[in-house]
C-alpha positions in Angstrom: 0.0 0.0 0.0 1.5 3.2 -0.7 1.4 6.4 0.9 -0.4 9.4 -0.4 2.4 12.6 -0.2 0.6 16.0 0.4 0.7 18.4 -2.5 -0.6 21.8 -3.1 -4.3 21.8 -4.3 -3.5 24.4 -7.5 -0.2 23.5 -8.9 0.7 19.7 -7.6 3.9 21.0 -6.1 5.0 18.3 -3.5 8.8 19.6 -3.0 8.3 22.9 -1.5 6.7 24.1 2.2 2.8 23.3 2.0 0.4 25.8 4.4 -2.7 24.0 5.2 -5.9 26.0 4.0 -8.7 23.9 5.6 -9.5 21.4 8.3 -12.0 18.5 9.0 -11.9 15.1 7.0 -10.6 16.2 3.2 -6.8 18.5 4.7 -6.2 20.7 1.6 -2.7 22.3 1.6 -1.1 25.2 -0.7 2.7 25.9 -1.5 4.3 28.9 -0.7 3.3 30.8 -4.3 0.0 29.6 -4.7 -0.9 30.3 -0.8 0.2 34.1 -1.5 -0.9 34.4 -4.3 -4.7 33.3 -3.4 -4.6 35.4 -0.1 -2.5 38.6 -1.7 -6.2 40.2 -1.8 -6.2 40.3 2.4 -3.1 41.6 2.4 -3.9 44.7 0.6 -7.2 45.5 2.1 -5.6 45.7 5.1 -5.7 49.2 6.7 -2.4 50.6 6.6 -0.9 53.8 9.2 1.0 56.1 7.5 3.2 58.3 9.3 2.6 62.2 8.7 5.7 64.3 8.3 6.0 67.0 11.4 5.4 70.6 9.4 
């Protein structure tokens, strides 16, 4: 019987460092690109401080 290796869901990468996206009884995982590239969108929502210059 062999094993079933984890791979990203959107590319099939197996080599690189998988994130796990979801829990329960199917464990989907996503490499490094994919993972930022999916949740890039949050990131730049985010509310952002900018620093005023002292006049």
């Amino acid at each position: 019987m062999k094993k079933i290796l984890s791979s990203c869901v959107d590319c099939g990468e197996d080599q690189s460092v998988l994130t796990q996206v979801s829990s329960g009884p199917e464990i989907l995982f996503l490499c490094s690109d994919c993972h930022n590239l999916k949740y890039s969108k949050e990131v730049q929502n985010e509310i952002k401080y900018v620093k005023k210059e002292k006049s």
